[in-house]
C-alpha positions in Angstrom: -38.4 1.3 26.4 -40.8 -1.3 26.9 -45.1 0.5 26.0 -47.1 0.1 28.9 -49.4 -2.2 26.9 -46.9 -4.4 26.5 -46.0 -4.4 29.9 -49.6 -4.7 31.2 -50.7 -7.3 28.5 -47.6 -9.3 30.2 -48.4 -9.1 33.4 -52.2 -10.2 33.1 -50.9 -13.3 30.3 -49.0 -14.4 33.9 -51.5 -13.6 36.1 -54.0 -16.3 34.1 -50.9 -18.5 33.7 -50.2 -18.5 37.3 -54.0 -19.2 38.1 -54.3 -22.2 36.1 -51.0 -23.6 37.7 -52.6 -23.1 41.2 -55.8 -24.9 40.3 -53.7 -27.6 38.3 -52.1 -28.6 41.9 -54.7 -28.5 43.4 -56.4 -30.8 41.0 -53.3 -32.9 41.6 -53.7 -32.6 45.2 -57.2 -33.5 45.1 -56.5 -36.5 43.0 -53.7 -37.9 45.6 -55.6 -37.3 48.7 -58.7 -39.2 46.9 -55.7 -42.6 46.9 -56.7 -42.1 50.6 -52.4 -42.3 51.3 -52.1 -39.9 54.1 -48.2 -40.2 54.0 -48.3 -39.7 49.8 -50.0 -36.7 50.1 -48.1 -35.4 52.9 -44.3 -35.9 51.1 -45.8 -34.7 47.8 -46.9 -31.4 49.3 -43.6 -31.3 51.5 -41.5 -31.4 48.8 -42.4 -31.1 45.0 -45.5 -29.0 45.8 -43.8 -27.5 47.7 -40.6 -26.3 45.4 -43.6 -25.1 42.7 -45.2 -23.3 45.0 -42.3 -21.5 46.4 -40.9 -20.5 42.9 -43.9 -19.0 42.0 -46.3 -16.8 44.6 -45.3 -18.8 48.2 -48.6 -19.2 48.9 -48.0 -21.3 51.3 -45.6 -19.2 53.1 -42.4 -22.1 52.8 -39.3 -21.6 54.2 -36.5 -21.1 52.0 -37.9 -21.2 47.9 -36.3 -19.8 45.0 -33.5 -16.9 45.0 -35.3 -15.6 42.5 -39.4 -15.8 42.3 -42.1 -15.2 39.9 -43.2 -12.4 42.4 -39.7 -10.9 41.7 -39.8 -11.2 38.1 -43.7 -9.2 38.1 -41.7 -6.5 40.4 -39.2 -6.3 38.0 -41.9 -6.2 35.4 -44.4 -3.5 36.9 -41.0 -1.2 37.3 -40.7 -0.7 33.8 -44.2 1.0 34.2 -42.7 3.4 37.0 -39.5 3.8 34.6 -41.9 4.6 31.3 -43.8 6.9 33.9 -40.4 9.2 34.3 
């Protein structure tokens, strides 16, 4: 059995994780639409963005994404808490 310290000290370690992923694209993002390249921007945040963002949290609310996401994974995660709590 995982301690709920464990599990909690996990889940905030990926909540700052996560956090500083979000504000890396948009940094990216920033720095592309700066090139002033309408049509680079667009493809970048079609597709790559895109696939990050949909493996993680979906933010953007994108069709298809990962089988498996990081919001799974913290479900899975926070369930050990409900299992330690039985």
């Amino acid at each position: 059995m995982v301690h709920e310290f464990k599990v909690r000290e996990t889940l905030g370690t990926i909540e700052e994780d996560v956090e500083e992923i979000y504000d890396r694209l948009a940094s990216i993002e920033q720095a592309i639409e700066e090139l002033g390249e309408s049509s680079i921007k667009a493809r970048a945040e079609s597709y790559w963005m895109a696939h990050i963002d949909g493996a993680l949290m979906n933010r953007g609310g994108w069709l298809g994404g990962s089988f498996i996401t990081l919001q799974d994974t913290i479900q899975e995660i926070e369930e050990l808490l409900m299992e330690e709590g039985d």
